[in-house]
MARMI-117032 format. One record per residue: y, x, z of N, C-alpha, C, O in turn; residue number from 1. Coordinates in nm, 4 decimals, padded with zeros to 6 digits. Layout:
% residues N
+----------+----------+----------+----------+----------+----------+----------+----------+----------+----------+----------+----------+-----+
|      n.y |      n.x |      n.z |     ca.y |     ca.x |     ca.z |      c.y |      c.x |      c.z |      o.y |      o.x |      o.z |   n |
+----------+----------+----------+----------+----------+----------+----------+----------+----------+----------+----------+----------+-----+
|        Y |        X |        Z |        Y |        X |        Z |        Y |        X |        Z |        Y |        X |        Z | NUM |
...
+----------+----------+----------+----------+----------+----------+----------+----------+----------+----------+----------+----------+-----+
***
This chain:
% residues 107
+----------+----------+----------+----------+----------+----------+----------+----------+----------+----------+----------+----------+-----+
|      n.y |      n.x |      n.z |     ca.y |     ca.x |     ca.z |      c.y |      c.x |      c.z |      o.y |      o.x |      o.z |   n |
+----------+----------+----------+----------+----------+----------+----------+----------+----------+----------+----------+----------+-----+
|  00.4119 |  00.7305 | -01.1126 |  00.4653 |  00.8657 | -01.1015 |  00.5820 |  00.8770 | -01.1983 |  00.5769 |  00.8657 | -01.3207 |   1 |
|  00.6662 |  00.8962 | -01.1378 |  00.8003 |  00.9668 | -01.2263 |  00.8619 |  01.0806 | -01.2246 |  00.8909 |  01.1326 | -01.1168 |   2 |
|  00.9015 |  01.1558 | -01.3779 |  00.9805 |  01.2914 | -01.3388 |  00.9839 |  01.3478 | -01.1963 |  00.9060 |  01.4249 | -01.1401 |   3 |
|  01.1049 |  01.2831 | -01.1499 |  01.1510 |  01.3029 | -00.9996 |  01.0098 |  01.3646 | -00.8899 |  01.0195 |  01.4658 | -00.8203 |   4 |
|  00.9263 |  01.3052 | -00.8951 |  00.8047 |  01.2854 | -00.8584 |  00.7460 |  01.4567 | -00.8679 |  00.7120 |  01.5288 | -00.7741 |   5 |
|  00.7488 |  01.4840 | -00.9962 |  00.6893 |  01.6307 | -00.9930 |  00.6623 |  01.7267 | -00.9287 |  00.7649 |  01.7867 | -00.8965 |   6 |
|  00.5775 |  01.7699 | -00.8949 |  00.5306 |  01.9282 | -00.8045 |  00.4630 |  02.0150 | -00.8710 |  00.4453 |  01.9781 | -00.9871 |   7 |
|  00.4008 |  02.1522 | -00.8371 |  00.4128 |  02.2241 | -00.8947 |  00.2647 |  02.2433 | -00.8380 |  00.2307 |  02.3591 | -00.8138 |   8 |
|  00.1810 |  02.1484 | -00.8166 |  00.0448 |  02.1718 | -00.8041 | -00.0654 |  02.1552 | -00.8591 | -00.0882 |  02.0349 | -00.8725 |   9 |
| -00.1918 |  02.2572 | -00.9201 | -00.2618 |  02.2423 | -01.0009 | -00.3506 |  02.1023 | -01.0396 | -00.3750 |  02.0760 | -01.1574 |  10 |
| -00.3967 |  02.0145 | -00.9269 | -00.4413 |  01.9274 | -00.9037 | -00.3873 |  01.7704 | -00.9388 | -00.4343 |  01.6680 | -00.9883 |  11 |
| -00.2475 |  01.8209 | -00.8768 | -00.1611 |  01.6673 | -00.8978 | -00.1489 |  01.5950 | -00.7593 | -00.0658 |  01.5048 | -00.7482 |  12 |
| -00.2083 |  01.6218 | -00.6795 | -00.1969 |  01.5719 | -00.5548 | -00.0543 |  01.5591 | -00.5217 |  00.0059 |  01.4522 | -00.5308 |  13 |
| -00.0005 |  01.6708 | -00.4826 |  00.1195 |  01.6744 | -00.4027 |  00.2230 |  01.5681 | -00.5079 |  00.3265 |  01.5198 | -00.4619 |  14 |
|  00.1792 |  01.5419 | -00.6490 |  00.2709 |  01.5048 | -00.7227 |  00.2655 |  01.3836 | -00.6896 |  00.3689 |  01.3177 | -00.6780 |  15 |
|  00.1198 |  01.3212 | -00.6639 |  00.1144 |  01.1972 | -00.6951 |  00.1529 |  01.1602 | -00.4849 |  00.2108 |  01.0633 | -00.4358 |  16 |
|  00.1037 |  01.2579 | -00.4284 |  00.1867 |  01.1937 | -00.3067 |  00.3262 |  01.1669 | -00.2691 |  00.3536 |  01.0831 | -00.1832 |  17 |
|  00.4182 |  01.2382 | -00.3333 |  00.5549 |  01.2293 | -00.3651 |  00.5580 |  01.1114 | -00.4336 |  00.6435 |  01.0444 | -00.3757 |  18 |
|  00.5153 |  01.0510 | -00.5200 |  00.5010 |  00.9314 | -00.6302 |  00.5098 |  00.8012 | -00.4472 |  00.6062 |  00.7473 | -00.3928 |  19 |
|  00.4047 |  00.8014 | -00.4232 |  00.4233 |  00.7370 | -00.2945 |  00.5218 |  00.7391 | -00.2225 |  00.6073 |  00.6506 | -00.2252 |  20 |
|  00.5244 |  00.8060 | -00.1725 |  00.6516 |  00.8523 | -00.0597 |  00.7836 |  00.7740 | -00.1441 |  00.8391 |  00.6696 | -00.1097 |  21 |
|  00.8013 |  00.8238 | -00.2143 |  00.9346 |  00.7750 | -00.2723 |  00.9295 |  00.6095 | -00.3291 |  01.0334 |  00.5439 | -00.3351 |  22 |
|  00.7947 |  00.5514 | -00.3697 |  00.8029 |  00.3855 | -00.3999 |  00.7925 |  00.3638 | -00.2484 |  00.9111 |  00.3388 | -00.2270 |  23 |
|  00.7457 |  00.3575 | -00.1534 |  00.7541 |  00.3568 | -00.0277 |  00.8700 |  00.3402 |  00.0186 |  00.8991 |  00.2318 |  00.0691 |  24 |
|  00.9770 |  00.4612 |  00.0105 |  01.1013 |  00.4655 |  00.0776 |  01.2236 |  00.3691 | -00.0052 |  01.3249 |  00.3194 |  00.0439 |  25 |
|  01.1723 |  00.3629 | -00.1534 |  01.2070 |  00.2501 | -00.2557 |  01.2272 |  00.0834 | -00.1717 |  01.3079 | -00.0076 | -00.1901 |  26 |
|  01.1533 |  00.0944 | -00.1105 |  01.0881 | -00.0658 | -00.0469 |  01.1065 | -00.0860 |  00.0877 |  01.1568 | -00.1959 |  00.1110 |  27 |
|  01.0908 | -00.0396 |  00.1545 |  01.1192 | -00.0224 |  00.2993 |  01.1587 |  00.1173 |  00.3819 |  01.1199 |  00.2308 |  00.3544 |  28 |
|  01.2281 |  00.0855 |  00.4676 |  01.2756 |  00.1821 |  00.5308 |  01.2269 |  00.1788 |  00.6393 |  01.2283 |  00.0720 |  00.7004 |  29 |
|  01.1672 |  00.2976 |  00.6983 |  01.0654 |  00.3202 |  00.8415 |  01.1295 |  00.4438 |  00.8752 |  01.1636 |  00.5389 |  00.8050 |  30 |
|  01.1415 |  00.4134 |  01.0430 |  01.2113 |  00.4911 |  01.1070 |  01.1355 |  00.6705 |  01.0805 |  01.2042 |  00.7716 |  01.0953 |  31 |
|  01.0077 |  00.6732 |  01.0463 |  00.9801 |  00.8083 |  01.0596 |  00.8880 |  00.7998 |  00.9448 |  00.8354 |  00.6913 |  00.9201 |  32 |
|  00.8607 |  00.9134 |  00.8650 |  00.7045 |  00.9403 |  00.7640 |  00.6310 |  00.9126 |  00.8752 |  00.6337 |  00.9554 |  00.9906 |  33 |
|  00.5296 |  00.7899 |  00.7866 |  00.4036 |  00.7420 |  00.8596 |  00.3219 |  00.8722 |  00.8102 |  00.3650 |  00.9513 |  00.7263 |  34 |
|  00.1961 |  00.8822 |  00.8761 |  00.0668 |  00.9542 |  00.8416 | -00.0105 |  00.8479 |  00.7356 |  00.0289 |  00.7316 |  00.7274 |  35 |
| -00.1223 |  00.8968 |  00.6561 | -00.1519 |  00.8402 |  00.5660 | -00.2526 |  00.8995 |  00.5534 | -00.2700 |  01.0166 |  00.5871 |  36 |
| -00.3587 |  00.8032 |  00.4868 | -00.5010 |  00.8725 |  00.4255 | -00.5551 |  00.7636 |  00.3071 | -00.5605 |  00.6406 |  00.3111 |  37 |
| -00.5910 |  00.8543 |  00.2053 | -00.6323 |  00.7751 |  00.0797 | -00.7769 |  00.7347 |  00.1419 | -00.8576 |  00.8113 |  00.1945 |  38 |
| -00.7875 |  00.6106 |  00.1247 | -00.9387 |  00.4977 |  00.1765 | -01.0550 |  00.4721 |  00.0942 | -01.1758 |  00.4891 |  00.1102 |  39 |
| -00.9709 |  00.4190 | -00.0135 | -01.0501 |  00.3483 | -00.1359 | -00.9812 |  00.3339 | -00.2548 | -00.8584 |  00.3265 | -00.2514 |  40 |
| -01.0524 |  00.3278 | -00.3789 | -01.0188 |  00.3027 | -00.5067 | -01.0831 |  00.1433 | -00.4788 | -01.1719 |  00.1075 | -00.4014 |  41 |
| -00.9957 |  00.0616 | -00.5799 | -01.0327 | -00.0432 | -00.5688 | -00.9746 | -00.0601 | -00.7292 | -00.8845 |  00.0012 | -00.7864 |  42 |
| -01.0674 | -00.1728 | -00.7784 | -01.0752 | -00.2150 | -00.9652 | -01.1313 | -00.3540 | -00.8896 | -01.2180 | -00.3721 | -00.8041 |  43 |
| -01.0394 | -00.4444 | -00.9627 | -01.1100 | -00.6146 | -01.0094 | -01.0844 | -00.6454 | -01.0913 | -00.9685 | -00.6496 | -01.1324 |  44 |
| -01.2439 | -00.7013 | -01.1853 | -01.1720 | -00.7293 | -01.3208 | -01.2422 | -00.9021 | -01.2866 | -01.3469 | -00.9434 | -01.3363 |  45 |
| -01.1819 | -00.9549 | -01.2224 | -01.1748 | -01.0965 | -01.2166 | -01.0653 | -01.1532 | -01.2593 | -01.0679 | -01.2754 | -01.2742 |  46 |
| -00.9252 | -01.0686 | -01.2937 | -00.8235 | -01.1520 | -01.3293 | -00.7923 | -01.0129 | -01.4572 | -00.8630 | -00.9127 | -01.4676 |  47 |
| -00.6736 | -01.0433 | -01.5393 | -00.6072 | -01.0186 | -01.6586 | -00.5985 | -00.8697 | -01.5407 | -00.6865 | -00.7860 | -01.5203 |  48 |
| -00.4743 | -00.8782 | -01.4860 | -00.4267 | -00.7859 | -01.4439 | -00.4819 | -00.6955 | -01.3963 | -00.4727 | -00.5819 | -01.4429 |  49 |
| -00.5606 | -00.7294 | -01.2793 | -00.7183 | -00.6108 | -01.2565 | -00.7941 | -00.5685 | -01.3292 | -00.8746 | -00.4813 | -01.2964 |  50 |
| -00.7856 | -00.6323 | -01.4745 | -00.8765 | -00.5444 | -01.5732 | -00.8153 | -00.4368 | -01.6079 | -00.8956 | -00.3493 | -01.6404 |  51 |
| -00.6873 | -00.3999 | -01.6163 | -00.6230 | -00.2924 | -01.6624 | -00.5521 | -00.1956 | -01.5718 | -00.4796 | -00.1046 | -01.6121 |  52 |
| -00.5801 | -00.2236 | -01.4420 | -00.5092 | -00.1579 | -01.3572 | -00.6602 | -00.0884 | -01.2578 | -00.7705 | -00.1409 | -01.2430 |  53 |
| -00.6082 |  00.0452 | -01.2037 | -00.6723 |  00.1142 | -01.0971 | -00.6252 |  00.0886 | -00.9586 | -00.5078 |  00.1254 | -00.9538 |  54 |
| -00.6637 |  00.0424 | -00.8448 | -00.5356 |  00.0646 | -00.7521 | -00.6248 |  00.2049 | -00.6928 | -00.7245 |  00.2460 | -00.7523 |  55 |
| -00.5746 |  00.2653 | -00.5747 | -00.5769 |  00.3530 | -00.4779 | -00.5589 |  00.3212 | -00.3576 | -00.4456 |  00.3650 | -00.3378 |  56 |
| -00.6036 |  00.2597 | -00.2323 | -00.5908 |  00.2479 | -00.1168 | -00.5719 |  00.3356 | -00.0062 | -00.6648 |  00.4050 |  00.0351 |  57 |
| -00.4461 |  00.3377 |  00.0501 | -00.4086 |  00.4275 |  00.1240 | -00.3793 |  00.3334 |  00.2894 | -00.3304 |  00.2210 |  00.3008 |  58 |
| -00.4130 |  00.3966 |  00.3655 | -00.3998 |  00.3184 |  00.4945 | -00.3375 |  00.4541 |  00.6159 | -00.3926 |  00.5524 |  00.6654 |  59 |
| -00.1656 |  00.3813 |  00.6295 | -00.0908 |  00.4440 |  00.7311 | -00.1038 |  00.4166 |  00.8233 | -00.1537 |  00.3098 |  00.8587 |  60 |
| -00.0604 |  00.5103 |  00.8992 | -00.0480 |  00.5149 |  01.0772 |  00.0893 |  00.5041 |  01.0827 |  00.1570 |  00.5952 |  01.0349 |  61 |
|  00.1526 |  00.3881 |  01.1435 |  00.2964 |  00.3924 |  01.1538 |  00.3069 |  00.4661 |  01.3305 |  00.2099 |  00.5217 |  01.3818 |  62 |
|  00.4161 |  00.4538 |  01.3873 |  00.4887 |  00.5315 |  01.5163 |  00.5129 |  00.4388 |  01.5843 |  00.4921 |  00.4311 |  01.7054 |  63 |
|  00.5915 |  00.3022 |  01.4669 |  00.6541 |  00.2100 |  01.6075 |  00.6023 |  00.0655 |  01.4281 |  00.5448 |  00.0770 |  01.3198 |  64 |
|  00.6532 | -00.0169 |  01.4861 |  00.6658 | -00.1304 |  01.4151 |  00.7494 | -00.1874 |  01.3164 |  00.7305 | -00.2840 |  01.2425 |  65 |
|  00.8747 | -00.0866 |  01.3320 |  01.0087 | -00.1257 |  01.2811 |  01.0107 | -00.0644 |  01.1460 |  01.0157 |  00.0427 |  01.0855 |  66 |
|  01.0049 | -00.1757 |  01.1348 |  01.0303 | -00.1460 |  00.9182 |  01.1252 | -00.2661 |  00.8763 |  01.1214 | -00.3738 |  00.9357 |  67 |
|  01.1863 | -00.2477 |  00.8004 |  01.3188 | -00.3322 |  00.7131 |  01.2720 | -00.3141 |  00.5586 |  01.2129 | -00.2251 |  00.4975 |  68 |
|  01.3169 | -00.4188 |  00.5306 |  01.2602 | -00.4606 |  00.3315 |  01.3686 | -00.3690 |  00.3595 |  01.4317 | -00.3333 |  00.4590 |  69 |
|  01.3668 | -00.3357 |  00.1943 |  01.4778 | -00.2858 |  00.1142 |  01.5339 | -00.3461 |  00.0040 |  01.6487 | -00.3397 | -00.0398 |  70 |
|  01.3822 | -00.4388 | -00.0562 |  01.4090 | -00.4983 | -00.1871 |  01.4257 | -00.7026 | -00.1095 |  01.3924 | -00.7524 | -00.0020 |  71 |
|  01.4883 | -00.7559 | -00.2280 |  01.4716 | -00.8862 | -00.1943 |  01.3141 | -00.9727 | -00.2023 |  01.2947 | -01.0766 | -00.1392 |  72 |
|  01.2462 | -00.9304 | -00.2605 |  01.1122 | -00.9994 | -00.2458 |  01.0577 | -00.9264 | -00.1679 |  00.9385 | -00.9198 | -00.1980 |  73 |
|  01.0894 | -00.8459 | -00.0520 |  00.9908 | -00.8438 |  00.0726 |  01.1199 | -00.8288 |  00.1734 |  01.1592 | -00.7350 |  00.2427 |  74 |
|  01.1702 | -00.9672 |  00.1507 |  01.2837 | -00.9876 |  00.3094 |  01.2208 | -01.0758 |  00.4565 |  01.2622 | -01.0930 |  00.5711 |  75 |
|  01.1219 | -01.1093 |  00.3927 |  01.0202 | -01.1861 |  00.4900 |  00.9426 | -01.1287 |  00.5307 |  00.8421 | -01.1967 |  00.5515 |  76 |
|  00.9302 | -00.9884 |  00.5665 |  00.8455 | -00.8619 |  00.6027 |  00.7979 | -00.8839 |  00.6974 |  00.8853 | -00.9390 |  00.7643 |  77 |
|  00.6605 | -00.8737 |  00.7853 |  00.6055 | -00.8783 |  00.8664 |  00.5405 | -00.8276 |  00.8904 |  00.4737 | -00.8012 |  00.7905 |  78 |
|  00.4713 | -00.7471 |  01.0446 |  00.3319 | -00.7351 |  01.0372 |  00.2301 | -00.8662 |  01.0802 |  00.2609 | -00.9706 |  01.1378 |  79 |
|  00.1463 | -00.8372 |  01.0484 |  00.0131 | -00.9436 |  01.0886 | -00.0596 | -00.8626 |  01.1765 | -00.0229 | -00.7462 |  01.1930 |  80 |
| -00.1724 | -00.9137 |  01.2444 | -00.2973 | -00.8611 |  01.2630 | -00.4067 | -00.9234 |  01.2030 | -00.4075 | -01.0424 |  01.1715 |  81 |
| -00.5180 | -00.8296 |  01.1832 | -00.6424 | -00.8636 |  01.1190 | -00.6784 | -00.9991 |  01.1449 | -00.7225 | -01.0568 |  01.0455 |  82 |
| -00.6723 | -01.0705 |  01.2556 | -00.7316 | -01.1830 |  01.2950 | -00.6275 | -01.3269 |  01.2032 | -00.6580 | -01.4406 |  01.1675 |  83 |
| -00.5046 | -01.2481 |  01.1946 | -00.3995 | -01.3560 |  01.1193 | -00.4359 | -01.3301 |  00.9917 | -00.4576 | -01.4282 |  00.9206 |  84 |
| -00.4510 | -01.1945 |  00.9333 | -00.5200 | -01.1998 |  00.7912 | -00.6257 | -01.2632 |  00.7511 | -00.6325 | -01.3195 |  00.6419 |  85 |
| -00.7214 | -01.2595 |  00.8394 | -00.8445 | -01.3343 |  00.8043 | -00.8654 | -01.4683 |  00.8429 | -00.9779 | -01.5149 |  00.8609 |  86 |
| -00.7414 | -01.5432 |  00.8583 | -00.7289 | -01.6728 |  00.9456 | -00.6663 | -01.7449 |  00.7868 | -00.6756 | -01.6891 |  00.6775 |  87 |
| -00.6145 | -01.8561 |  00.8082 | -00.5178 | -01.9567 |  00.7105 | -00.4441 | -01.8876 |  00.6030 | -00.4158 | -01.9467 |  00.4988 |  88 |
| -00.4044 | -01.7353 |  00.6295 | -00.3310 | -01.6596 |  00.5062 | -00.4250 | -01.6162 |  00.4362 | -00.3780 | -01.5414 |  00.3505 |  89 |
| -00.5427 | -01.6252 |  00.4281 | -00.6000 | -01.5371 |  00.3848 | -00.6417 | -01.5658 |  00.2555 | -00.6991 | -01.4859 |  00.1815 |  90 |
| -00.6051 | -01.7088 |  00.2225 | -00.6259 | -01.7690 |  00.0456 | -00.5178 | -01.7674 |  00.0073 | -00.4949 | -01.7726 | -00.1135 |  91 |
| -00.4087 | -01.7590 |  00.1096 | -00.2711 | -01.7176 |  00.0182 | -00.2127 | -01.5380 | -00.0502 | -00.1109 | -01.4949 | -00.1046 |  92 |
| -00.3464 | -01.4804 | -00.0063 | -00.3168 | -01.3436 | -00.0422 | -00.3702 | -01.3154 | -00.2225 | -00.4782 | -01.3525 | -00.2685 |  93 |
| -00.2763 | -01.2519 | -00.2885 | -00.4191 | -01.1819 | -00.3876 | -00.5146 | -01.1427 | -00.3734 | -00.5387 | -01.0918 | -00.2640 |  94 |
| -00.5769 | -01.1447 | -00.4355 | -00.7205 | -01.0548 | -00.4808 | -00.7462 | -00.9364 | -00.4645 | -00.8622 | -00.8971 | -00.4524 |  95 |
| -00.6292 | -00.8474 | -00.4607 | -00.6567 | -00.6755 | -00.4288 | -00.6170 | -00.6793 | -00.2817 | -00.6557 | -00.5910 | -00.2051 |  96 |
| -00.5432 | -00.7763 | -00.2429 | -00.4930 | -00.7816 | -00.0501 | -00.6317 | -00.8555 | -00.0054 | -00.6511 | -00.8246 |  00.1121 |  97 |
| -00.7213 | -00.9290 | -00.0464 | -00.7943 | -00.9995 |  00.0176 | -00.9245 | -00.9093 |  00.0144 | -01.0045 | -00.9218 |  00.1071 |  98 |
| -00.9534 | -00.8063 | -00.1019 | -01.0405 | -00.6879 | -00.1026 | -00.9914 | -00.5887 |  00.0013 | -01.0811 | -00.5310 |  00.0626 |  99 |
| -00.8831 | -00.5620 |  00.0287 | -00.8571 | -00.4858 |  00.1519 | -00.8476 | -00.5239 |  00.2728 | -00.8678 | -00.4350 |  00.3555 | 100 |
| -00.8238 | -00.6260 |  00.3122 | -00.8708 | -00.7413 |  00.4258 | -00.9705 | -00.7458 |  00.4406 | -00.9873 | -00.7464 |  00.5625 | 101 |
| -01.0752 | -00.7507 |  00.3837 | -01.2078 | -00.7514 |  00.4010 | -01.2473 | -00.6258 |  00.4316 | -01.3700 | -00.6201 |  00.4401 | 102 |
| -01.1962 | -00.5291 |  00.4504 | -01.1723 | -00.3827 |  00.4426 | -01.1735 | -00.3064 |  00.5666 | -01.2292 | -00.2037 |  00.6052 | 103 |
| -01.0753 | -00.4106 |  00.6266 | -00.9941 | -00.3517 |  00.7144 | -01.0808 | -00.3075 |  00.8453 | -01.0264 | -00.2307 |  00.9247 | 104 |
| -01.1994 | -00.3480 |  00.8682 | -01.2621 | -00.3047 |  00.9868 | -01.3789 | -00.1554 |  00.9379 | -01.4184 | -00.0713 |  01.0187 | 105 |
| -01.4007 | -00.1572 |  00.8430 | -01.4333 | -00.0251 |  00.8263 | -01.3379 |  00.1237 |  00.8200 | -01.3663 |  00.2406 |  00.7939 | 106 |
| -01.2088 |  00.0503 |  00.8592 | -01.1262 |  00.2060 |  00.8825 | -01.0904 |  00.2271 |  01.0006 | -01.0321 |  00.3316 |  01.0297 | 107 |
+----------+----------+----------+----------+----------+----------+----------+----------+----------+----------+----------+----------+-----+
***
């Protein structure tokens, strides 16, 4: 969440959904606001980094398929399907992508 980010709601919601929206539009560009719903909190403290971090799992509904990186480390952008996630990529993912992969049929 940054400045920019701010709203004017008691809760923090709207703030912290703006926080999204904008690392989102930071990273890729999609032809329309996807729909969205917060899923899961997810914590692993199997590595350094998951001990100190919270994530939040949010799972969109896109419109069409067409998304473009924005940044240079996601110029190889793709979608998959579940069956390619859980196939040969699936030891090449992290640890918080491979907890949500495992995920993915309960939403």
């Amino acid at each position: 969440i940054n400045p920019v980010d701010e709203r004017s709601d008691p809760l923090g919601h709207a703030t912290y959904i703006a926080g999204v929206a904008r690392e989102i539009d930071e990273e890729i560009a999609l032809p329309a606001r996807p729909q969205q719903k917060i899923v899961a909190l997810l914590n692993d403290d199997s590595n350094p980094v998951g001990r100190v971090h919270l994530g939040v799992v949010h799972l969109f509904e896109l419109e069409s398929m067409e998304a473009q990186a924005r940044e240079d480390a996601l110029s190889d952008l793709q979608f998959k399907s579940t069956e390619e996630l859980q196939g040969p990529l699936y030891d090449l993912l992290e640890s918080w992508s491979r907890f949500c992969v495992d995920a993915l049929n309960k939403f």
